[in-house]
C-alpha positions in Angstrom: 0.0 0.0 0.0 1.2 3.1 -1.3 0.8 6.5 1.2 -0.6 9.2 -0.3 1.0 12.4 0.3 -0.5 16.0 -0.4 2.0 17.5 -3.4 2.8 20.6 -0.9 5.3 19.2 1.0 5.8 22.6 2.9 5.0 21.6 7.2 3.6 25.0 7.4 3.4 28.2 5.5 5.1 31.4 6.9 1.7 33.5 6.3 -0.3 31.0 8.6 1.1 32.3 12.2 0.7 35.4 11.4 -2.9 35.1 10.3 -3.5 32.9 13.4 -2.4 35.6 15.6 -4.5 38.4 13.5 -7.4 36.1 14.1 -6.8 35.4 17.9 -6.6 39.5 18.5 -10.0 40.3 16.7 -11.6 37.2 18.8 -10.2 38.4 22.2 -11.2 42.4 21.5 -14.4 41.5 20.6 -14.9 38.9 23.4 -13.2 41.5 25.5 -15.2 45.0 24.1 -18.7 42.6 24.5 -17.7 41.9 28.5 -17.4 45.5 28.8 -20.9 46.5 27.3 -22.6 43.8 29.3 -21.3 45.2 32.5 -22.1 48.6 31.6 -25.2 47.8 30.8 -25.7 45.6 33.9 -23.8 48.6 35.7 -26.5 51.2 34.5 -29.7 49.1 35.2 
């Protein structure tokens, strides 16, 4: 049985941390900024 490999043999592009980490920030300042309004508006009731 033959193993079939993928024809990029690259482990892991150069671009993909970067975008990882791009994606990571935007998650945790929205999870962070949506916190915030809830306990304002928790705060203000």
């Amino acid at each position: 049985m033959q193993s079939v490999r993928p024809e990029n043999a690259d482990p892991i592009p150069l671009r993909q941390p970067q975008q990882g980490i791009g994606t990571m920030m935007i998650r945790f300042i929205g999870i962070l900024a949506a916190a915030t309004i809830v306990l304002v508006l928790i705060w203000n009731r």
